[in-house]
C-alpha positions, 0 to 999 in steps of 0.5 A: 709412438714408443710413448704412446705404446708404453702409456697403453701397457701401462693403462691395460696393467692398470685395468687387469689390476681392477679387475682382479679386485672384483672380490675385494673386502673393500666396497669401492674397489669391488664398485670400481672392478663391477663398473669396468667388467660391466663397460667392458661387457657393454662394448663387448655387446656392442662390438666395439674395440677395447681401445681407450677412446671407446672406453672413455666414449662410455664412461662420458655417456655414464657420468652424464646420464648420473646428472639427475641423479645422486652424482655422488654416489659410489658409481660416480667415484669408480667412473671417475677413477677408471676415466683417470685411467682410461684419459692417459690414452685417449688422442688429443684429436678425441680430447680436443673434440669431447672437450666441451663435453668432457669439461663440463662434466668434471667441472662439478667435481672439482669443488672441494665444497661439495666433493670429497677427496676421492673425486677431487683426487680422480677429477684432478687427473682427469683434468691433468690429461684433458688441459695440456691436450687443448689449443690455444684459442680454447683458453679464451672460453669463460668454461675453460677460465672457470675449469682452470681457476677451479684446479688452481684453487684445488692445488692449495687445499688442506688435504695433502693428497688431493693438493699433490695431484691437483699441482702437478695437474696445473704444472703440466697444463702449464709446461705443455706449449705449442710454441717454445717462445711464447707463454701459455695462454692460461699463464695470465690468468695463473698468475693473477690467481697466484697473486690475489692468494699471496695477498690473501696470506699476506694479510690473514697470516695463515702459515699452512695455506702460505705455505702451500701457495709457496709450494705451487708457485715454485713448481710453476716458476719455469711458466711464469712470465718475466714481468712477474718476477719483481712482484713475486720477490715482494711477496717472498720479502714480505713472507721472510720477514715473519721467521716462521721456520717452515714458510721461511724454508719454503721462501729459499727454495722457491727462491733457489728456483726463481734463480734457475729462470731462463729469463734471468739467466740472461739479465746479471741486473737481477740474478744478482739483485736475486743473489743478495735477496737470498743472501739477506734471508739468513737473519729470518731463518730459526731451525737447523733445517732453514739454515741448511736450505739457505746455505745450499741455495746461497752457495749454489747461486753465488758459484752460478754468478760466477761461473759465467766470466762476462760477468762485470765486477765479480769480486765486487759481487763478492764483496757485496755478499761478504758485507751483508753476511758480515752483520751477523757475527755481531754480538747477541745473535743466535749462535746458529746464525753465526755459525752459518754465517762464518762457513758462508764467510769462509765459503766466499773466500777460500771458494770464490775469491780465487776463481776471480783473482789474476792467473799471476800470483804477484798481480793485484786485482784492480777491483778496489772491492777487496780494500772493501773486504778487508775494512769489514774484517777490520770493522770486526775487531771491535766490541760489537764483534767481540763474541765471534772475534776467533770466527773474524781471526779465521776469515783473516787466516783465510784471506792471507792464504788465498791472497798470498802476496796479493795481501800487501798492502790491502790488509797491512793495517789489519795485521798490525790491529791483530798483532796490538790485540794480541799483545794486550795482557788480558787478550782472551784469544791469543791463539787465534790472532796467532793464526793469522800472523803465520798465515800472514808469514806464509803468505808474505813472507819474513822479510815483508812481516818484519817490516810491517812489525819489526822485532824491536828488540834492542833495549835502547830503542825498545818502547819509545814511541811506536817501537814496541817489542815483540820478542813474541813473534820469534816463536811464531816465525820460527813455525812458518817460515817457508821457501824464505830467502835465505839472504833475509836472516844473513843480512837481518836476522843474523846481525841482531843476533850478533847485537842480542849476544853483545847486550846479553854479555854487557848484561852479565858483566854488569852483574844484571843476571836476570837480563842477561838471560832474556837477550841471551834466549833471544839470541838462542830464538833468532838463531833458531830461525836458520832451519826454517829459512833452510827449507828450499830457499832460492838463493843459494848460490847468492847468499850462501857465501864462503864468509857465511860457511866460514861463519857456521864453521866457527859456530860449529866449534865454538858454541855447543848450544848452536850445533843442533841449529845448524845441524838440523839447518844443514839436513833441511837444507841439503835434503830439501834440495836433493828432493826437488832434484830427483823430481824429473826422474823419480815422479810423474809430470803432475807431482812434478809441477805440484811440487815445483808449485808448492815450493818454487824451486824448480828441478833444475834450480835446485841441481844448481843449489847442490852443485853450488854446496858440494863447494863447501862439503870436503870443508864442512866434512873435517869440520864435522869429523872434528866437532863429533870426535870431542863431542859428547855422546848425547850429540851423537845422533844428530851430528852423524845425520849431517855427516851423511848428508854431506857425504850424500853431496861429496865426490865419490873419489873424497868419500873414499880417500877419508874412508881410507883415513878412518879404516886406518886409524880403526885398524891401529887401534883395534891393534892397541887393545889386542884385536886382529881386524882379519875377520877371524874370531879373537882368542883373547879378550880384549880390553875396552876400545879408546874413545878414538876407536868407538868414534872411528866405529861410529863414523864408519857405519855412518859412511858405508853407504857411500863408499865404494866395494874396495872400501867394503871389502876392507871393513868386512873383516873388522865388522867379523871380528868384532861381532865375534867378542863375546864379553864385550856386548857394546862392540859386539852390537857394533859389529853386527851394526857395520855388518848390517849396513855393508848387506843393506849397501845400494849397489855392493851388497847383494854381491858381498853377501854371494861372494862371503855367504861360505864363510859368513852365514855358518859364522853367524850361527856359530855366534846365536848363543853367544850373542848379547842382549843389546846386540840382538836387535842388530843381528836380527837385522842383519839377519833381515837383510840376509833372507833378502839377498838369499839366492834360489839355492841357498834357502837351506839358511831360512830353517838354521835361522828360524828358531832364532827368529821365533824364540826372538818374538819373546824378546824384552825389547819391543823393537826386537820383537818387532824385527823377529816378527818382521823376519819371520814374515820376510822368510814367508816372503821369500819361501814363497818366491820358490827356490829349493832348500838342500838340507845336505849340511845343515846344522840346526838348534834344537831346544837343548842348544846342542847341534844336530847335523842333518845327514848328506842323503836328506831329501831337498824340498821345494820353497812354497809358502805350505812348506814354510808353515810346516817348518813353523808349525814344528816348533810347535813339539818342544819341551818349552813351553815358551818356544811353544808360546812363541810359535803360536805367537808366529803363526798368528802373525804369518795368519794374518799376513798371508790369510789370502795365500794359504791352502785350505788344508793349511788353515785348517791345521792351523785352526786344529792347532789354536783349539789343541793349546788354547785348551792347555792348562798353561795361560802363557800358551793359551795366551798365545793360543787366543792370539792364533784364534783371534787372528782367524777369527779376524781374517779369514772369511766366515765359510772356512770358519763355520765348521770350526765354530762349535770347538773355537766356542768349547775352547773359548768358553773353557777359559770364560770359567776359570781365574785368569783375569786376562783369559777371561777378558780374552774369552769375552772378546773372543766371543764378541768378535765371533758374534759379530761376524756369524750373528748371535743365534748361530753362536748360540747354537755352537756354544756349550749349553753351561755358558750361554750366560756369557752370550746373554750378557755380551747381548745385554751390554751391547743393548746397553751400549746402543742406549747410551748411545743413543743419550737414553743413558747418562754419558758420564756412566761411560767407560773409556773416552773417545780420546782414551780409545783412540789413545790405546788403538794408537799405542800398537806398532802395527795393524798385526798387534792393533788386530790381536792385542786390541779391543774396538769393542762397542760395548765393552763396558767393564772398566767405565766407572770413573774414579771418584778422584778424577777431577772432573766436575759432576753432572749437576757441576756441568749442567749448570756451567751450561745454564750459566753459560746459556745465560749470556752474561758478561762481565768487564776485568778492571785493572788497578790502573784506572777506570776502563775507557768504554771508548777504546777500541780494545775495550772489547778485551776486557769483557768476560763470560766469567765472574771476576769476582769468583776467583780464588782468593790467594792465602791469607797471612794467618793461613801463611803463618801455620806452614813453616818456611825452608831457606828456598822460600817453600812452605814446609807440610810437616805430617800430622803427629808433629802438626799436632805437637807444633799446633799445641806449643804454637796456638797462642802465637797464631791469634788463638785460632783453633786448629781443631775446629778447623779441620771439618774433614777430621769432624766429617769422618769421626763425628757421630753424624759422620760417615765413611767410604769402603772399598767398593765407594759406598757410603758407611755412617759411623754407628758411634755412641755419645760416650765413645772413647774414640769421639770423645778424643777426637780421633777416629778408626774407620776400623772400629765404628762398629764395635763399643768402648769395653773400658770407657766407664761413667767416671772416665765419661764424665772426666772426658767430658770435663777435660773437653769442655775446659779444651772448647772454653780455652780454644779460642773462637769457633767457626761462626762465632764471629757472625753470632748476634750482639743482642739476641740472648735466648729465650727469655721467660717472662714474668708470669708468663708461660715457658716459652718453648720445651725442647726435645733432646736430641741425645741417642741414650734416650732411644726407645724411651717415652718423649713429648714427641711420642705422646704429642705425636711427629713433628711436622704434623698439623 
């Protein structure tokens, strides 16, 4: 009922419609609107209802009465399309019994012989109503057939909208059934229509008419009977196999339809047999188009098959598809059918092949169809694969990692071709083969790897038979060794490495140096295995044993070059564990069984792990202590790193018994040099500290966090005393370090900070003027670690202390200007936590650095974010104009953090602010000015900035103006972003009339920009690489510096030029790379040792995409010979003056080569036809005459091309020009010489004949005097 109701509003919707267009400029629409009101008007006279049987009742009666007459005038088209209307409503009771009458009406209308579109369009839709509405006995009727057959032959007509209407007239015939499990009466004779056209197209090759055929039998598809099907495959075989682009598209999808049959969702037989049709179609494609279709289709029927699990044999479907997907990574196929074909490959096996494999992850699969899968990989190592061998070395890296363990032995004999490939010396791709050999790693491990190839590295043994050295998969090993046993290197590795120790030192003894090395880097490399076999092995407590901590130990002091090893092998071991400990109580259950998947390690195993390490920390402790008091400092780092992860392992009470040892020993030798370690600040200066004492230092700050609030208390005091040293900067940067890692203690330093802040905090700004540049950093984060543990009643400290941190943002030090930006947001932090800050006390600096000290009565303020930036802005009076830069600098970054958080009085101040000294005639505070107003710009939203607008474009445009490189370049910025953000017109309109050029020009590069684009301008006249941009957005420290000082400008073109010395190949150069390239020629290396066996199987390693024969040749002896050699071996270039000399004395010893006429870039750049570059890379011909000194002599000034010889005279002429021609008869041969002709002498004249040619001297002198050319007229001229 709600169908029928909703399809009678649409019908009176229509109609009001029609009948608005009485007065319509068209003819048909003022004929259609006249016979509604004109029927409408009938019933009305007649007393009839409006309804949709009483208007279909007339418009019978009225196209039958037009029989005899013109049946096509415009009366009948607006009958007919009014009756398409008006039918959507009629009940089937009425269709069913007007049905004879209704049928032989719109029969005459649908032939498209004789109608035109407009009838066939309505007479479709009327017949789109009328069909689905009769009952099954009614389709025997030869009327009904003859009706039917003539809308099926409508719905392939040539006109694209008449073919729409009239398929989806017979797809809604067809789908209208009575009864769900039979078909529909009218299918048979469908699909017999739908046959004799697909023979029809067949044999006339008629690409659209197919197409269309195509088109309606896939929206029928659903009706079609399942005998059918096998015929219908045939046809879309037969259609494939012509590869044109828009048949074949239309052949997949119909085919993607096909699969979707409820039929064949019951039969595997044939889904799959429709599965390999579909697959085999991807040589047949030609256009990106068709290649997209077949690979969403192919994907989408694969992962249906599969997703029903009673399927047999899944992964031998699979394999199936992989072997007929194979064949097109062969040589000489298209590059786009191989490209398809590898991501289809590569869905197959990181996508399907999981979804069959055994839950287990050690369980083979017991379909041999994977040995099938691997002997096809295996298959693509050879020649005829030889162009997609990295795409055949992805698939295996695929495989290994999907497979895991599964991998052995299925695809041992495949890593072993893959690693003889990748030890030829001309192999091509060693990266890629490289790939594959870490997967395999990963997946089976080092141990399992090793003994399918094993390193062979002991030169007794080494290449005899089959034992061939590969030192090269150290490297390799090393990259992806994960969760190893670490039993595999103590029993393995750790042997051969004693074994290569002993040949390297053999090797020396002997005198064979060059040995020596090699196996003393293999031994280096073997060791280096130890950190990859630390990252959470799983048999700790069985293989880390007290002869292998012993072992370590004596490394650690014997061999300096091992100690990084073991220290990076003891973090990775410790650290790793102590992570997957911490899993049960720091992550949620699924990063829990993510993380014990990933590194099977369970939390429990690995608590067992440390508990089993802890053993042997107080050992490795002294051992550590030790190693780093005679180390040098360079090692410094990485051997207090492992102290602390050791320490992290060591039972509290040992921690603070050594701290106790080390606190004792600082304590005497702080006493040596004449410092008291009672925190008061040494009247004296001190001498430098022992090198005992700086170690002490050292491993102190390295055991703060681990040591208990007695050991803390004891340190304080030394920690006062040292930062208080004025000339000392290296112990005073210590001071503040020790003091800094006491604040930031996890559980004592909040409380240290409260119980000392009396004493602490009025020293620490006693000590700012006196304070270093090398210790400013860590007082900075101590005093970052102090605004964190302020309490509501000391916020009195954020004021004395933000001078400092503003002033600090000017600071050399780039890490140092990121703590003090850092700092200043973290007192914006705690300001806007609240609290109350009393001034009573305060002592605070101003710019002269004396102290003021603010009166007992001052009034207290309440902490508020507003209240912090009033404190900021105050920085803003001072006399220096670098506090002032500074400052802005500070707002900018506080602007950009809390933009969200301020008051909009706050942000308005805060625009005032960047417009007052932005417009300031000093650049380095409107430089910092520019920095406010971009952080505005950038953050805060469009209708707090628009009243702003016009005075952020006066300031802006005042600097556009001036000289300042950087300001102007600003400025543009500046003016972009803005245009960005408010749109150009309303830019427009605030800018200042004198400096709308500098909009038009933004506008005309960001045109440019878009064309270049869009490839409408050459690529090559662009700026800045997408890897230069990403290089400079990637050199910010953080989003704050990326934002102000960056520039993701999308048309900021100014700097693009690239420099004529840049290296890289011209466009013509790289065009024609590619047309050589496109051209597919191959080329095959030959060796000198031998003739190339076309029958191996590496032969395929051999053939290249380069002429071998193009390589540059090395220098030939001659060559050689004109260097001189030093006693290294290395050629030495002498300058030219003394080449010049040398060449004079020397020419006779070099084969009477000429020097002189070699040098073609000196007679490119010197010689009348020559020419120069200026500054701006234009090029300047020289303007020299015949008889210039400056040609004459050979040497040439760029400087004076231009101007004449005064003194050159006729003589001084002629004698150069004797002592040149005497020079060029003595020089020896010239370039060219040696190719000149043995027979040909000139023109020869003959006796009594005619001269054989008068030729025109070339000479500039004769320059507007009369020649044969003149009189005879231009050469060239018929």
């Amino acid at each position: 009922m709600a169908a029928v109701t909703a399809n009678v509003t649409d019908i009176e919707n229509q109609l009001q419609r029609l009948r608005l267009q009485s007065k319509s400029k068209l003819a048909n629409q003022q004929q259609a609107s006249a016979t509604l009101l004109a029927i409408e008007e009938t019933l009305k006279e007649q007393n009839a209802q409006p309804t949709p049987a009483a208007y279909f009742g007339s418009l019978v009666t009225l196209l039958e009465q037009q029989r005899g007459s013109d049946s096509h005038s415009g009366l009948c088209a607006a009958v007919l399309y009014i009756l398409d209307i008006i039918l959507r409503g009629v009940p089937e009771a009425v269709l069913r019994t007007k049905r004879n009458d209704t049928v032989k009406v719109l029969q005459r209308y649908l032939d498209p012989q004789k109608n035109d579109a407009p009838f066939l369009r309505a007479a479709a839709g009327c017949m789109a109503s009328v069909l689905p509405a009769q009952e099954v006995a009614i389709w025997n009727q030869h009327q009904m057939k003859q009706a039917f057959q003539a809308l099926v032959l409508l719905a392939v007509d040539a006109r694209p909208k008449v073919r729409k209407d009239a398929q989806a007239a017979v797809a809604k015939a067809l789908s209208t059934v009575t009864d769900a499990k039979s078909d529909h009466p009218a299918v048979i004779l469908y699909v017999k229509l739908c046959n004799q056209l697909l023979k029809d197209c067949a044999r006339a090759a008629e690409p659209q008419t197919t197409i269309h055929v195509l088109t309606l039998v896939r929206l029928t598809l659903p009706s079609w009977p399942q005998e059918e099907l096998a015929s219908l495959s045939v046809h879309l075989n037969v259609f494939a196999s012509r590869k044109h682009p828009f048949i074949t598209k239309t052949v997949i999808d119909t085919l993607g339809t096909l699969a979707d049959h409820p039929t064949l969702q019951r039969e595997n037989e044939k889904y799959q047999q429709l599965t390999m049709q579909c697959v085999r179609y991807l040589g047949n494609c030609t256009d990106s188009l068709g290649y997209e279709t077949w690979l969403s289709v192919t994907k989408r029927l694969i992962l249906e098959y599969l997703s029903d699990k009673d399927h047999e044999n899944r992964l031998t479907f699979i394999q199936e598809c992989f072997g007929a997907l194979f064949p097109n990574l062969e040589m000489n196929t298209k590059a786009q059918t191989q490209k398809f074909a590898i991501e289809a490959l590569l869905f197959l096996v990181q996508d399907c092949i999981p979804t069959v494999l055994p839950s287990d992850p050690v369980d083979q699969p017991a379909d041999t169809a994977l040995g099938s899968i691997v002997e096809t990989l295996q298959g693509g190592l050879g020649y005829g694969y030889h162009d997609s061998l990295p795409q055949v070395f992805v698939l295996s890296a695929a495989l290994y990692r999907v497979l895991g363990k599964r991998a052995t032995p299925s695809m041992d004999k495949l890593l072993r071709a893959i690693a003889a490939l990748r030890m030829q010396s001309d192999f091509d791709f060693r990266d890629e083969a490289d790939v594959v050999i870490k997967a395999a790693v990963v997946s089976l491990g080092p141990q399992q790897l090793l003994r399918l190839l094993p390193l062979n590295l002991d030169p007794e043994t080494a290449n005899q038979g089959d034992r061939v050295g590969r030192a090269w998969l150290l490297p390799l090993l090393k990259d992806s060794i994960q969760n190893a046993p670490l039993a595999c290197f103590v029993d393995n590795l750790l042997p051969m490495a004693d074994h290569l120790e002993a040949i390297a030192l053999r090797y020396q003894n002997n005198g064979r140096d060059v040995e020596a090395k090699i196996y003393r880097t293999l031994w280096y490399q073997t060791w280096a295995l130890l950190p990859s076999f630390c990252n959470v092995p799983d048999d700790v407590p069985l293989s880390f044993t007290a002869a292998l901590a012993e072992r370590l130990s004596d490394v650690l002091y014997t061999t300096l070059e091992l100690r990084p090893v073991l220290c990076t092998s003891f973090q990775h071991l410790i650290r790793g564990l102590l992570r997957l400990s911490k899993v049960k109580q720091e992550s949620t259950e699924d990063d829990a069984a993510a993380i014990v998947t990933n590194k099977v390690l369970s939390p429990e195993a690995a608590q067992q792990s440390l508990t089993h390490l802890a053993k042997y920390a107080t050992d490795y402790l002294g051992v550590m202590f030790n190693v780093f008091s005679s180390a040098t400092s360079d090692s410094h780092g990485y051997l207090l790193e492992t102290i602390k992860v050791f320490l992290e392992i060591t039972p509290a009470d040992y921690v603070d018994a050594t701290f106790a040892k080390v606190d004792s020993m600082l304590s005497q030798e702080l006493t040596k040099v004449g410092l008291t370690p009672d925190g008061s600040k040494s009247k004296s200066t001190p001498s430098e500290l022992s090198p005992l004492a700086q170690t002490m230092l050292n491993l102190s700050v390295a055991m703060i966090p681990f040591v208990s609030k007695s050991s803390l208390d004891k340190l304080l005091p030394i920690s006062i005393t040292l930062l208080t040293l004025d000339g000392h900067p290296l112990i005073q940067k210590k001071g503040y370090k020790i003091l800094q890692q006491i604040l930031v203690h996890p559980t004592e330093g909040k409380g240290i900070l409260q119980s000392s802040a009396g004493h602490l905090l009025p020293l620490l700004l006693d000590e700012a003027p006196q304070v270093s540049s090398a210790a400013k950093k860590d007082r900075l984060r101590t005093l970052l670690a102090i605004v964190k543990s302020l309490s509501d009643d000391q916020l009195h400290w954020i004021p004395a202390i933000l001078s400092e941190s503003i002033m600090g943002t000017k600071e050399i030090s780039e890490r140092s200007r990121h703590l003090a930006y850092q700092l200043s947001i973290e007192m914006a932090q705690r300001m806007k936590r609240g609290g109350t800050i009393s001034q009573t006390g305060l002592a605070s600096l101003n710019d002269d650095g004396e102290m003021d000290t603010v009166g007992e009565n001052a009034m207290a303020a309440q902490a508020s974010l507003d209240e912090y930036f009033k404190m900021v802005t105050a920085g803003l009076t001072s006399s220096s104009n670098t506090m002032i830069s500074a400052t802005l600098s500070t707002l900018a970054s506080l602007l950009f953090e809390f933009n969200t958080e301020l008051t909009t009085s706050v942000i308005a101040s805060l625009l005032e602010t960047a417009q007052l000294f932005t417009s300031t005639q000093v650049p380095e505070i409107a430089k910092a000015g520019f920095g406010l107003t971009k952080a505005a710009v950038l953050t805060l939203p469009a209708e707090q900035l628009v009243g702003h607008l016009p005075a952020i474009m006066q300031t802006i445009t005042f600097w556009s103006s001036r000289h300042q490189i950087y300001l102007k370049a600003r400025a543009k910025h500046l003016v972009e972003r803005l245009i960005r953000k408010f749109g150009v017109d309303q830019v427009e309109a605030a800018c200042p009339q004198d400096h709308l050029k500098l909009i038009a020009n933004i506008m005309k590069r960001k045109k440019q920009a878009k064309l270049r684009t869009r490839g409408y301008i050459p690529a090559e006249k662009t700026i800045m690489s997408t890897s230069a941009v990403k290089a400079t957005a990637n050199a910010y420290a953080n989003a704050y510096e990326q934002a102000v000082y960056g520039s993701d400008s999308e048309y900021d073109t100014d700097a693009s030029e690239s420099s004529p010395s840049s290296g890289k190949p011209s466009a013509p150069a790289r065009s024609a790379k590619s047309a050589d390239k496109a051209n597919n020629r191959m080329w095959i290396r030959e060796d000198g040792e031998g003739p190339v066996d076309l029958l191996d199987d590496s032969v395929h390693t051999k053939v290249t995409g380069t002429d071998p024969t193009q390589r540059r040749q090395p220098m030939n002896p001659s060559a050689r010979a004109k260097f001189q050699m030093n006693e290294d071996g290395r050629f030495v270039v002498q300058d030219a003056e003394s080449d010049s000399s040398d060449d004079e004395t020397n020419g006779a010893n070099q084969g009477g080569v000429n020097q002189e006429a070699e040098n073609y870039y000196l007679e490119a750049t010197t010689s009348k036809d020559g020419f120069t570059r200026t500054k701006n890379n234009r090029i300047k011909f020289n303007k020299r005459k015949a008889n210039d000194k400056s040609e004459q002599d050979g040497v040439g000034n760029a400087m004076d091309d231009d101007e004449p010889n005064p003194k050159a005279t006729d003589q001084g002429s002629k004698n150069k020009k004797r002592q040149k021609k005497g020079a060029d008869s003595k020089s020896g041969p010239t370039v060219g010489k040696d190719y000149r002709s043995q027979k040909g002498n000139g023109d020869v004249k003959k006796a009594g004949k005619l001269d054989p040619f008068a030729y025109v001297p070339l000479d500039p002198r004769r320059k507007g005097k009369p020649s044969i050319m003149g009189k005879r007229g231009k050469a060239g001229r018929s």
